[in-house]
GUNU-816678 format. One record per residue (C-alpha): residue in three letters; x, y, z. Coordinates in Angstrom, 3 decimals. Each point is the difference from the previous one (the first is absolute). Last residue first. Layout:
<atoms>
[atom "Ala",[X,Y,Z]] ...
</atoms>
This chain:
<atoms>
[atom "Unk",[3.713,-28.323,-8.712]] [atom "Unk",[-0.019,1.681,3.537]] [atom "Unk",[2.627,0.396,2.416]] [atom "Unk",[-0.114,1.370,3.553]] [atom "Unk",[2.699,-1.381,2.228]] [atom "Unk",[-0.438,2.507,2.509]] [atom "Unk",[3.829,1.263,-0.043]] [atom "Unk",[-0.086,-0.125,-3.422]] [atom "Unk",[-2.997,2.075,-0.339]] [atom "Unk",[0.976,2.572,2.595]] [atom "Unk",[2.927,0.911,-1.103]] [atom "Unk",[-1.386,0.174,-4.216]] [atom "Unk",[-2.549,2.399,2.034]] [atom "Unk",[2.727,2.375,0.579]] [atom "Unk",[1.787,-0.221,-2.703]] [atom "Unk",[-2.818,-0.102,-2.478]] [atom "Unk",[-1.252,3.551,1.878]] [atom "Unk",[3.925,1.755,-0.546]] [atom "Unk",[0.032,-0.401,-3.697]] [atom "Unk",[-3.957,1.277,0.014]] [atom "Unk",[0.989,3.060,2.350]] [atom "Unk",[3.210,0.704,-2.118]] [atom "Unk",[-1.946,0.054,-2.945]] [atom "Unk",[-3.065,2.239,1.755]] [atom "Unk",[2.664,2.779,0.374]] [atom "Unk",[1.843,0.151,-3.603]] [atom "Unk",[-3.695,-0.483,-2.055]] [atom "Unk",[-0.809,3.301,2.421]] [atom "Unk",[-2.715,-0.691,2.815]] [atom "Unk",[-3.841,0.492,1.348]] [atom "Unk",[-1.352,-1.468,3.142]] [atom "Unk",[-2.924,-0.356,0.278]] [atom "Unk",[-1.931,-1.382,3.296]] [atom "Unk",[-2.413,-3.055,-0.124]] [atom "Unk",[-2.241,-0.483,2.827]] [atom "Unk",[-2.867,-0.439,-1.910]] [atom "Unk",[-1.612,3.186,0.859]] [atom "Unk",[3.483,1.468,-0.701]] [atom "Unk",[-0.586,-0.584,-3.313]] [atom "Unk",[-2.548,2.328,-0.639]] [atom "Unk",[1.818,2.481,1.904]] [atom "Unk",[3.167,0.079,-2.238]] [atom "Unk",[-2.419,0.178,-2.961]] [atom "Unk",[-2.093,2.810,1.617]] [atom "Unk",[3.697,1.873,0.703]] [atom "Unk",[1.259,-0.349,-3.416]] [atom "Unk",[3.752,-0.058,0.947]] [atom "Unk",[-0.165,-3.606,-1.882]] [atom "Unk",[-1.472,1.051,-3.671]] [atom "Unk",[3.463,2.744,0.169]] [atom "Unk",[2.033,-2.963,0.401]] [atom "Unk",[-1.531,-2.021,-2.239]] [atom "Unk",[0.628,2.201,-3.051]] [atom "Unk",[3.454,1.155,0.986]] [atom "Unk",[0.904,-4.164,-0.111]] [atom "Unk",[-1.918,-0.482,-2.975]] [atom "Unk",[1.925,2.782,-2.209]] [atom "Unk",[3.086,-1.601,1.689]] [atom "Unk",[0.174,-3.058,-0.984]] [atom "Unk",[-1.202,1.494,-3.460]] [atom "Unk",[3.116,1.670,0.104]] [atom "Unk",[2.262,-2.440,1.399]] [atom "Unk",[-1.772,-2.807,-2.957]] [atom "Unk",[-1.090,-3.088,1.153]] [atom "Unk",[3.131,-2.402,-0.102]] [atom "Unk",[-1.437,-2.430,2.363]] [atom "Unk",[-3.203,0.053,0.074]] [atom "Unk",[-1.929,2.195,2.115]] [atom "Unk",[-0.740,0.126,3.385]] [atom "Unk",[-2.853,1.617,2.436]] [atom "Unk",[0.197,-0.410,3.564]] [atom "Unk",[-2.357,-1.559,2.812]] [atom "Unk",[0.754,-0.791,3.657]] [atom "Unk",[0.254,-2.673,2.854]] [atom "Unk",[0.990,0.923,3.549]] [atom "Unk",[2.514,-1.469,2.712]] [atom "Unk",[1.897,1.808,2.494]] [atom "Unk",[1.994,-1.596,2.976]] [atom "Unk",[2.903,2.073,1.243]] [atom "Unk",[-1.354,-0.150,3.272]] [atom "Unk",[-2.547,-2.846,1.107]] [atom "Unk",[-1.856,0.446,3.278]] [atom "Unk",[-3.280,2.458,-0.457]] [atom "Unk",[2.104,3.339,-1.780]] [atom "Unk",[1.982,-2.324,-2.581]] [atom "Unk",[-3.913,-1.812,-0.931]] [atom "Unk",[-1.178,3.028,-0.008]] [atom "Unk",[-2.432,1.532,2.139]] [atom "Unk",[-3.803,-0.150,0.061]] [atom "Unk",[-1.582,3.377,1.216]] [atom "Unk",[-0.210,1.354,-3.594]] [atom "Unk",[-1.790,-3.067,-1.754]] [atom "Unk",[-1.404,1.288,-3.101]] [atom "Unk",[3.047,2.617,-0.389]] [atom "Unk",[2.143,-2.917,0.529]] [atom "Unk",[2.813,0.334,1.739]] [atom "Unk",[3.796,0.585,-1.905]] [atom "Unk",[3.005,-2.255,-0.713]] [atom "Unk",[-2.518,-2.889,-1.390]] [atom "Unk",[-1.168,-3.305,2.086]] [atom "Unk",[-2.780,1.445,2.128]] [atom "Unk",[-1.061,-1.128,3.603]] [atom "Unk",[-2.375,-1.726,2.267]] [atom "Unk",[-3.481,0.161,-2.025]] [atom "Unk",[-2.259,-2.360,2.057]] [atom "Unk",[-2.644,-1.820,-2.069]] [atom "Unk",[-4.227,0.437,-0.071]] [atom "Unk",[-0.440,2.836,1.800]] [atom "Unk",[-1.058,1.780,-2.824]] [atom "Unk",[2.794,3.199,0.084]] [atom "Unk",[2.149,-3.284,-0.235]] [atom "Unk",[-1.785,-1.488,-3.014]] [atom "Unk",[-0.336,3.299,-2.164]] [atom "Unk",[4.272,0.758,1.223]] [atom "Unk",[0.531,-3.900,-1.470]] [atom "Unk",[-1.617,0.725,-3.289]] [atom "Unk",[1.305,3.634,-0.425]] [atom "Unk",[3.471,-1.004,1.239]] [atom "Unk",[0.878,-2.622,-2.005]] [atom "Unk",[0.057,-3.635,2.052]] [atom "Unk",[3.268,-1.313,1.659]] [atom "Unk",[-2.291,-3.374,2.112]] [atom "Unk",[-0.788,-1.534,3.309]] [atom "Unk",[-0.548,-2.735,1.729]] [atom "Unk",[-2.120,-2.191,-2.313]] [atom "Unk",[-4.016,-1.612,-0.015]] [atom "Unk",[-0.663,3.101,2.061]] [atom "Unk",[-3.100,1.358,-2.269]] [atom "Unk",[1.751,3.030,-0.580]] [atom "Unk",[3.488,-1.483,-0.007]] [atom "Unk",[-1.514,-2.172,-2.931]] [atom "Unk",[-1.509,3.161,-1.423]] [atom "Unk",[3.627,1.845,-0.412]] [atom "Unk",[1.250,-3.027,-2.228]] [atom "Unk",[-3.163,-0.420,-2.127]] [atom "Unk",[0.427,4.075,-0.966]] [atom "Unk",[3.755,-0.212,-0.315]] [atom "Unk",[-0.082,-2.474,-2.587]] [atom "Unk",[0.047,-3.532,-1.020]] [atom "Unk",[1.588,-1.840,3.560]] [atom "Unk",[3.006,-0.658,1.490]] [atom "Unk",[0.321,-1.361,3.251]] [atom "Unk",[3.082,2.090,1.795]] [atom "Unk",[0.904,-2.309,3.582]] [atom "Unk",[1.746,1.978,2.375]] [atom "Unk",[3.444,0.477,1.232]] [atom "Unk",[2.035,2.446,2.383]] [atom "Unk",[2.927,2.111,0.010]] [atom "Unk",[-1.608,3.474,-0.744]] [atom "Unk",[2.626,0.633,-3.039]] [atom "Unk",[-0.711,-3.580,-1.590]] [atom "Unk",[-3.954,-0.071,0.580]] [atom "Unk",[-0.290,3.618,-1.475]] [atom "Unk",[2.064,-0.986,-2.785]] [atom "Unk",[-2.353,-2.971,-0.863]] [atom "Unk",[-2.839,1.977,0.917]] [atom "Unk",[0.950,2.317,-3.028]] [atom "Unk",[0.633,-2.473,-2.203]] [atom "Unk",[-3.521,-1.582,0.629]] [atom "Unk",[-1.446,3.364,-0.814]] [atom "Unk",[2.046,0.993,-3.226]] [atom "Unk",[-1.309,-3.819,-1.370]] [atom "Unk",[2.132,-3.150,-0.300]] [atom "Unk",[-2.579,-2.238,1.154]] [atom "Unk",[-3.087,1.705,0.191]] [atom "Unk",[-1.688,3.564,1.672]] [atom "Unk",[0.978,-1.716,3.401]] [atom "Unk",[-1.460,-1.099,2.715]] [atom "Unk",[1.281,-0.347,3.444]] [atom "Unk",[-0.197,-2.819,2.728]] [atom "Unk",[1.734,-0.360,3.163]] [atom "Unk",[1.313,-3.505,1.201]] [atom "Unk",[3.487,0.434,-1.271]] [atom "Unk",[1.838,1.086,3.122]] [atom "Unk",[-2.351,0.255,2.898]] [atom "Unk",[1.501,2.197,3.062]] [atom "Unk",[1.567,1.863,-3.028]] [atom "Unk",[-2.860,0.675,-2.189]] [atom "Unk",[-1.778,1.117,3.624]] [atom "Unk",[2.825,2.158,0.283]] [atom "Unk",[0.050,1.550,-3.251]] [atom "Unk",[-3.822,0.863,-0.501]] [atom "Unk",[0.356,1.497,3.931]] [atom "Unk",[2.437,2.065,-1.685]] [atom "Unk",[-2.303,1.069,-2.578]] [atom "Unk",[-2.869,0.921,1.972]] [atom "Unk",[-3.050,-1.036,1.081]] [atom "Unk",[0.039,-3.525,0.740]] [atom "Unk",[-2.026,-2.975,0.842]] [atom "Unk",[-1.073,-1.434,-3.713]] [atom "Unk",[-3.843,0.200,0.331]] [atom "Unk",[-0.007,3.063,-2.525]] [atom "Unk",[1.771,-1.249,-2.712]] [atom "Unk",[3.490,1.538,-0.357]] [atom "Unk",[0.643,2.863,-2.457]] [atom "Unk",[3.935,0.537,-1.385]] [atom "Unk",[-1.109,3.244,-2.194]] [atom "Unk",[2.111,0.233,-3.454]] [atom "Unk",[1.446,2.663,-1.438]] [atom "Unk",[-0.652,2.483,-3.532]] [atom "Unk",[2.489,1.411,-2.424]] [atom "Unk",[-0.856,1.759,-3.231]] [atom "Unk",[0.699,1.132,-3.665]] [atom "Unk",[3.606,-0.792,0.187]] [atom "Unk",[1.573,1.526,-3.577]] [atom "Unk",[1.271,-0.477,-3.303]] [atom "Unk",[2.011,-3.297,0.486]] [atom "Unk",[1.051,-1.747,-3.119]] [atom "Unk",[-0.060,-3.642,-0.341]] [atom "Unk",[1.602,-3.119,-1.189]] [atom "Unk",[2.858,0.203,2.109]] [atom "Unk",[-0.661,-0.454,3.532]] [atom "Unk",[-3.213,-1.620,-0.189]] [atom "Unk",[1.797,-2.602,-2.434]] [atom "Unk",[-2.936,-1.277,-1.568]] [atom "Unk",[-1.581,-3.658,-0.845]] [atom "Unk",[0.820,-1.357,3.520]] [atom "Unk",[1.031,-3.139,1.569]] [atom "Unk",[0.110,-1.184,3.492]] [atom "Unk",[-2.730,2.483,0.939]] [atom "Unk",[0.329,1.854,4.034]] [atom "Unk",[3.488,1.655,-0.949]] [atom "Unk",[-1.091,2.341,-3.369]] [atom "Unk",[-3.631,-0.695,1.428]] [atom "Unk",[0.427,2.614,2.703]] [atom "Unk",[1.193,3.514,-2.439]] [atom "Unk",[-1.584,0.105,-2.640]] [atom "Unk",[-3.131,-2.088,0.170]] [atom "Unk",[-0.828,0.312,3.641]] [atom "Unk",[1.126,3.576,1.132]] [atom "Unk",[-2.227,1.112,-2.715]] [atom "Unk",[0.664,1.058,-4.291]] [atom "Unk",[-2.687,2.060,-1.654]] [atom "Unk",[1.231,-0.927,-3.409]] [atom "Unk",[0.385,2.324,-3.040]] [atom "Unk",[-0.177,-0.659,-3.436]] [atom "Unk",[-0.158,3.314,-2.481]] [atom "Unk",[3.217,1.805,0.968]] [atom "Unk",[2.127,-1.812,-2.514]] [atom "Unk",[1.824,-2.520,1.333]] [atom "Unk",[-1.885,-3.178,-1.860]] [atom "Unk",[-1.374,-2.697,2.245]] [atom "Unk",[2.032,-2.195,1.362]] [atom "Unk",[0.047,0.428,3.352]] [atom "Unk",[-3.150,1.570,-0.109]] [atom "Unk",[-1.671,-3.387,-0.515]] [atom "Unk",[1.984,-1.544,2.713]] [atom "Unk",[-0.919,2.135,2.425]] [atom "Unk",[-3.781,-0.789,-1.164]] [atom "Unk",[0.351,-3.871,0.086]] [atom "Unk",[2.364,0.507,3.370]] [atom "Unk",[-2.584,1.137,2.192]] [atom "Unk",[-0.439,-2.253,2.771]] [atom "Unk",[-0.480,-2.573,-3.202]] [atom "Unk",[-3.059,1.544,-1.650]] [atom "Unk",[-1.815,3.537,-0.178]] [atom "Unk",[0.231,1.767,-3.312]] [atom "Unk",[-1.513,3.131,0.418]] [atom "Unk",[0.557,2.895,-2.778]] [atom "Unk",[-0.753,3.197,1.126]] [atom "Unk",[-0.009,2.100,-2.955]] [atom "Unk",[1.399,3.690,0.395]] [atom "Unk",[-2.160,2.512,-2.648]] [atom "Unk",[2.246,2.897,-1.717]] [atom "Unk",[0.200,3.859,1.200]] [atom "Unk",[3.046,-0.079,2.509]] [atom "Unk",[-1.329,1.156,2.877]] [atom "Unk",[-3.632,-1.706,-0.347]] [atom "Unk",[1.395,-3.008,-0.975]] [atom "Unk",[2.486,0.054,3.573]] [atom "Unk",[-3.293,0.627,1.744]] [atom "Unk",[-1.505,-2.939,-0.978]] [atom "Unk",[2.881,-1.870,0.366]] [atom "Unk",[0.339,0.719,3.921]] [atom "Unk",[-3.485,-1.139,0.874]] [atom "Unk",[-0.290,-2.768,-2.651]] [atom "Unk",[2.953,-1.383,1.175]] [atom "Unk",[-0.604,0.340,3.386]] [atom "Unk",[-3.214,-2.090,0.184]] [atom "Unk",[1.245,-2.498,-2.229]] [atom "Unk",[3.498,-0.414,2.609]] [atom "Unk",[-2.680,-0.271,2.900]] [atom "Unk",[-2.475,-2.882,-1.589]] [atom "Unk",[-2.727,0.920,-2.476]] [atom "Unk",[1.442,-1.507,-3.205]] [atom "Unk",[2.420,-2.588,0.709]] [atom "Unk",[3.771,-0.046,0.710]] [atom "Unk",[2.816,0.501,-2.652]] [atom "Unk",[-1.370,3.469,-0.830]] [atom "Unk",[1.314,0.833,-3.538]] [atom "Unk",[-0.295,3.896,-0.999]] [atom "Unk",[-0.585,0.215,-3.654]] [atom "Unk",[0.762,3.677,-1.634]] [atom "Unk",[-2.394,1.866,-2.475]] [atom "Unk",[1.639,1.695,-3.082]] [atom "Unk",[2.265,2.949,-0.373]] [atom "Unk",[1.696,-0.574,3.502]] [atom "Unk",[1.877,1.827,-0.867]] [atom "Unk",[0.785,2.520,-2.614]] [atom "Unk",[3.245,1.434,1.403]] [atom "Unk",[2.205,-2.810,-0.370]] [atom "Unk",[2.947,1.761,-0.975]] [atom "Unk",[-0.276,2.780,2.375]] [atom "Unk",[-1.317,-2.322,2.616]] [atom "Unk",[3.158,1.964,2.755]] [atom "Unk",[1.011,3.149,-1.810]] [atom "Unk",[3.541,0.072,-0.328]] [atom "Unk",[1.161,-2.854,-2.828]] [atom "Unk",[-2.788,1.068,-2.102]] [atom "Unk",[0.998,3.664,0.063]] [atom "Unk",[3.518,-0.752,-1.040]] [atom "Unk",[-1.293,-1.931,-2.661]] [atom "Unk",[-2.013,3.043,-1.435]] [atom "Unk",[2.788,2.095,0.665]] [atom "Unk",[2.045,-2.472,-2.542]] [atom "Unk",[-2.606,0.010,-2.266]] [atom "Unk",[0.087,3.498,0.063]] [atom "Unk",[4.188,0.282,-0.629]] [atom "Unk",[-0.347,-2.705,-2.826]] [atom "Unk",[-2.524,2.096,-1.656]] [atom "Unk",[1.637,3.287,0.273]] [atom "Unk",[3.411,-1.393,-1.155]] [atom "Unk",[-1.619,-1.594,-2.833]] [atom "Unk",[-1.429,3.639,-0.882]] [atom "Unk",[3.768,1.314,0.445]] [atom "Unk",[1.437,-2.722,-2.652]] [atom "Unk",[-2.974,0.825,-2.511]] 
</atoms>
């Protein structure tokens, strides 16, 4: 009896062992039910679009239906929050933006999440720039000329933004700091109504998303002068950055990630984050969203943690010296 107790306690102990090695060991069966995915925008806009493009694949990898779940309200803090505190295991997810987690932490005077603590990265999906495009009657051609005529008239340029408190509008804000000049932002509901004012020349100019502003400028209809993100636009190849045209060390792009709650599982963490990662090398999805100007990116929980800490930083710099705060 004493040696068959001995044989018993030494398997369960291999058992454990085993469990302690083999990353998901103990959690091996998920996802063994379908998984929600909250959007905090509305269906059909760009964070929609690559849900349902990544998650779709990520069901087909691991066997069990991903639910997009889009709860639009707030500049995205009704769905945030919902994930927030939602229970950490594996089965609520949030498609988390520039906006939501990592803007409105310094924009909002009061939120209902910490954005630093309440969630768990698994990965950056995606990154994507802005294009600075003037109206067509506005007399210059390049970004320089931009600066100096912004200079020669402090404050009497126009440029719309996305809204108050949006990616866009923090981005000129930067730009306007770093060039050393100032223009008016007028905020308006979306980047669609904001791109058609500059269209029909009621304002200057405006930071539009590259498949919307590269359709308009291949029309004839604005002037694309340069790019806000690190690299060029493969929709607008011959216009430069906004470092290359005038600016260096200026970079400014928006982006998509995928978070859990806070105390999700490492494991199941990590089942998602090997799951998304291999749906991302897919070179038709990479393609598809290159048509919209989006590229992806791809990152361990580790890596796209630092590069969240390091985005409310830098935009938390550029909202207090703006004086941006809404309620």
């Amino acid at each position: 009896m004493y040696g068959l107790s001995r044989k018993v306690g030494a398997a369960l102990a291999r058992l454990a062992l085993c469990a302690a090695i083999l990353p998901g060991a103990a959690q091996a069966a998920y996802p063994d039910r379908p998984v929600r995915v909250i959007v905090p925008f509305a269906a059909g806009g760009g964070a929609d679009i690559v849900a349902r493009l990544v998650f779709k694949g990520v069901g087909e990898q691991l066997g069990k239906a991903f639910i997009i779940d889009n709860r639009g309200g707030a500049g995205g803090i009704v769905g945030a929050d919902a994930v927030a505190k939602a229970e950490p295991d594996g089965y609520t997810l949030l498609l988390g933006q520039s906006g939501p987690n990592a803007i409105n932490p310094s924009v909002f005077s009061k939120l209902p999440y910490d954005a630093r603590k309440d969630f768990a990265p698994i990965t950056q999906l995606t990154r994507y720039p802005y294009v600075i495009a003037v109206k067509k009657q506005l007399p210059v051609d390049n970004l320089k000329a931009l600066i100096d005529l912004a200079k020669r008239k402090p404050g009497t340029l126009t440029v719309s933004t996305a809204g108050q408190g949006s990616s866009a509008h923090l981005a000129i804000e930067l730009f306007m700091r770093q060039a050393g000049i100032s223009i008016n932002p007028v905020p308006y509901k979306g980047a669609g109504p904001a791109l058609l004012d500059v269209v029909s020349g009621v304002v200057d100019m405006t930071f539009g998303d590259a498949a919307s502003a590269s359709k308009q400028a291949q029309a004839g209809n604005v002037k694309a002068l340069a790019v806000t993100g690190a690299r060029r636009s493969p929709l607008l190849p011959d216009v430069p950055t906004v470092a290359e045209a005038g600016v260096p060390g200026y970079e400014a792009s928006a982006w998509h990630g995928v978070l859990a709650p806070r105390g999700t599982p490492a494991p199941i963490i990590h089942t998602l984050q090997q799951a998304i990662a291999k749906v991302l090398a897919d070179p038709a999805l990479r393609a598809r969203l290159a048509q919209d100007g989006i590229e992806t990116v791809g990152s361990s929980p580790e890596e796209f943690n630092r590069a969240l800490l390091a985005e409310i930083d830098k935009w938390h710099q550029v909202v207090v010296d703006a004086h941006i705060k809404l309620e």
